[in-house]
C-alpha positions, 0 to 999 in steps of 0.5 A: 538479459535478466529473466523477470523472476515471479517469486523470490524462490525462483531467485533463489533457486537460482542463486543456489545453482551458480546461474546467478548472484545478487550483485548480477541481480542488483544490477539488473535492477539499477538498469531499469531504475534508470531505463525508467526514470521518467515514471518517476517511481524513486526519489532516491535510488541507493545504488553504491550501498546496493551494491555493496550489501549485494557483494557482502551476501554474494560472498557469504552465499558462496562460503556457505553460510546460513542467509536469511528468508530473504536473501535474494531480495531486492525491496524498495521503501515508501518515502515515509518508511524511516531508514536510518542514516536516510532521507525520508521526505513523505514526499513533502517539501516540509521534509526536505533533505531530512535525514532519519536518525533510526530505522523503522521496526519493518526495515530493521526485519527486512534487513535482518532477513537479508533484503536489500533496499534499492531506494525510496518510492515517490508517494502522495505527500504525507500519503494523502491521494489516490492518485500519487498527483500531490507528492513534491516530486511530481507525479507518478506515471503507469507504466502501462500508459504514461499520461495515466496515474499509478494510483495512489499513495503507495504509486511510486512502490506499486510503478517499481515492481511494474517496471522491474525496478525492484522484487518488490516494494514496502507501502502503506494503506490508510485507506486503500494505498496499498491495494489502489496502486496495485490495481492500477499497476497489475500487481499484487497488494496486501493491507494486513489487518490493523495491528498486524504490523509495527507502525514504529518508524512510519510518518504517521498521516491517520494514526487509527488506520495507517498499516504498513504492506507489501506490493509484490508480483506473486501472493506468494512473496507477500506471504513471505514479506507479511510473515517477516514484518508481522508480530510483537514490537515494544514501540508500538502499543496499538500492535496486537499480540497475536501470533504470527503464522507461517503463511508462506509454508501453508500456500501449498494447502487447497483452501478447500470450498468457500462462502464468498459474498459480494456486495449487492450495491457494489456490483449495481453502483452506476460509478462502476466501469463496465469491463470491471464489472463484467471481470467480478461477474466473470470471477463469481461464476468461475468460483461457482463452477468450482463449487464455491458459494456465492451470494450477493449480500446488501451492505447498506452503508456503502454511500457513507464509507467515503465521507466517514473515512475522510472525516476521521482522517483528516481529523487525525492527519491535522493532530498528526501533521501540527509537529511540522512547525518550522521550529524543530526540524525540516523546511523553514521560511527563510522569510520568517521574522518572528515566532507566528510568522515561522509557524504560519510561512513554513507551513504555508510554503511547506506544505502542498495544496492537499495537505493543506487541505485536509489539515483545514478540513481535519481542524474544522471538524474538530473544532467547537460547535462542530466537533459532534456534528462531524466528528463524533458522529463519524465514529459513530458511523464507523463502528456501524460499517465495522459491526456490519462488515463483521456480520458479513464474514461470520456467516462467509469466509470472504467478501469478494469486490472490485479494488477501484471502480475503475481503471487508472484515470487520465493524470490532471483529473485531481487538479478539476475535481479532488472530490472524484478522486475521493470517491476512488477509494469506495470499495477500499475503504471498508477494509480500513475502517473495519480494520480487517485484512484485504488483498488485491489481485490483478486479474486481466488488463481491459481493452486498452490495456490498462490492468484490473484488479480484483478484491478479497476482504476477510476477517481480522487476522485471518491473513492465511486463509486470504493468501491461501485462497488468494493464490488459489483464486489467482490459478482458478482465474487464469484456467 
């Protein structure tokens, strides 16, 4: 039987002692990707290639030559992260059986750094859910409790590392993707700040917020993972030039005493579950006795971050999402006649309901007439929440919240009430319209044993401080 390894120093350590080789590893994994195939996590297992890049790094490994940071490391991607020589799907039937004719700037520099990619993760179509209830593959089930969600989009990356399959796995977070499922699943998730990490290579749903991060079982391997996929890259011009720190090696440091804020509306919202609460409650007074100050402070928009996100997403995913036509490549009708009838029946049976959805909703507030009411005024309201947000962490190193108002909810949900499912994303949402780094820790599992996690947020590129202080948070919790 395989030991569950925390971190990938652990593997290896164990590596570099004989006790284990990456083969053994893979393997391992490949088991439980098949142990647990009814979670429905991967669209696609990669299991001879594995095998082979496990055998290669094996051999290298014993000759004694030099690996890369992450030799050891068996990742699974998001079904909208492109591989070349892959399918990538984003979960859609408007993508069927497309095959990725290059790499995405992240797979090309997690494999330089000797990872190895296991599969493709099951994810909300075009990652448009919180729920991971609209991918056409079907949903993803937790692990925790099968006929609760995993949390969405990046469920199926965030169900792998919680069932073993993999180390960890690649998401994305537009509005909370990454952080969301990692809280519903009991694992780490990390949402860099905006720019931190090249989007050349993901499908692109809402261009102005997409970030790619890793979902890991340890603060320590997101460091890891974070420093290997950050920095410079000539494909993406909305990257920062902004240099990239060791945030692994610097872990090891004490953050030393912090002003942490929380969110006075955040902490008294009627919509907040109990044991949640009572876990932030308990998280405030642990931080206070070890000498941290905590405050609460008002942030006055909290009721408008839903409904300013959507608005802008759906205005950039409708823009995003018009180059699936059924002309130039994926899913076309084959009950198409003529130039409109691909165009209106490829769409139409390509794509899934809330993608739909939300390209209708997109174009409506970007028409005529309607484009200031809704749209303008959004990104009006943006900047407010971004300036407001900023105000918040010059005067404290960290904002402390709950990731989700509530544990993972019973699969169906979306099916009576998209707009409850909306509402998931409340205390995420800042984060990605702000632009500005937040990680997710699970903390406990409640009473029914369905894991909870807790939120970090701190200022744009302040992602060593986040990891340091997270790690740090994490050992305090559990004291």
């Amino acid at each position: 039987m395989m030991r569950c390894y925390a971190t990938l120093t652990d593997i290896q350590e164990d590596l570099r002692n004989g006790s284990l080789t990456v083969e053994a590893l893979v393997k391992s994994y490949l088991q439980k990707a098949e142990q647990f195939a009814h979670l429905n996590a991967l669209n696609e297992v990669f299991a001879d290639e594995a095998l082979q890049k496990a055998t290669d790094l094996d051999i290298r490994l014993k000759a004694g030559e030099p690996a890369g940071k992450l030799a050891g490391m068996v990742i699974a991607i998001k079904d909208n992260i492109c591989y070349k020589g892959h399918k990538v799907s984003a979960s859609s039937k408007i993508l069927d059986n497309f095959t990725s004719i290059y790499s995405s700037t992240v797979v090309e520099r997690l494999l330089a750094e000797d990872a190895i990619i296991i599969g493709r993760c099951n994810c909300d179509e075009f990652a448009m859910g919180a729920s991971n209830e609209s991918s056409y593959y079907g949903p993803v089930k937790n692990m925790a409790d099968e006929t609760r969600v995993s949390g969405g989009s990046s469920g199926g990356s965030a169900v792998a590392v919680q069932a073993g399959m993999c180390h960890a796995a690649i998401g994305t977070d537009t509005g909370g993707s990454v952080r969301q499922p990692a809280a519903f699943c009991g694992v780490v998730g990390l949402k860099p700040t905006y720019g931190r990490i090249s989007r050349h290579g993901i499908i692109a749903y809402a261009s102005s917020f997409d970030q790619v991060g890793p979902i890991t079982n340890s603060v320590e391997d997101a460091a890891l993972l974070l420093e290997v996929m950050a920095g410079a890259d000539e494909y993406d011009g909305t990257l920062a030039r902004v240099p990239v720190p060791a945030y692994s090696s610097s872990l090891s440091q004490e953050p030393g005493t912090k002003k942490i804020a929380y969110i006075k509306e955040a902490l008294d919202s009627p919509g907040l579950d109990a044991e949640i609460k009572a876990v932030l409650l308990q998280s405030i007074e642990k931080l206070k006795a070890d000498g941290h100050v905590v405050e609460p402070v008002s942030f006055e928009y909290l009721d408008y971050v839903v409904p300013t996100y959507y608005v802008l997403t759906m205005a950039e995913a409708s823009s995003n999402l018009s180059r699936y036509d059924g002309v130039h490549y994926g899913y076309r009708s084959p009950a198409a006649v003529d130039l409109q009838s691909t165009y209106k029946r490829s769409r139409s049976e390509g794509f899934g309901k809330e993608v739909k959805r939300r390209i209708m909703l997109g174009t409506f507030v970007l028409s005529a007439g309607y484009y200031d009411a809704y749209y303008a005024k959004a990104q009006k309201v943006r900047r407010l929440i971004k300036q407001r947000t900023d105000e918040i962490l010059q005067q404290y190193d960290f904002i402390l919240t709950p990731t989700a108002p509530e544990p993972a909810f019973k699969i169906g949900r979306q099916e009576k009430d998209p707009v409850v499912t909306y509402l998931e994303d409340i205390y995420t949402v800042q984060a990605s319209l702000a632009g500005i780094p937040g990680i997710s820790l699970p903390v406990q599992n409640n009473s029914e044993g369905l894991p909870l996690g807790i939120q970090l947020l701190t200022k744009s590129f302040a992602e060593a401080d986040l990891l340091k202080f997270s790690k740090y948070f994490q050992k305090l919790f559990k004291s």
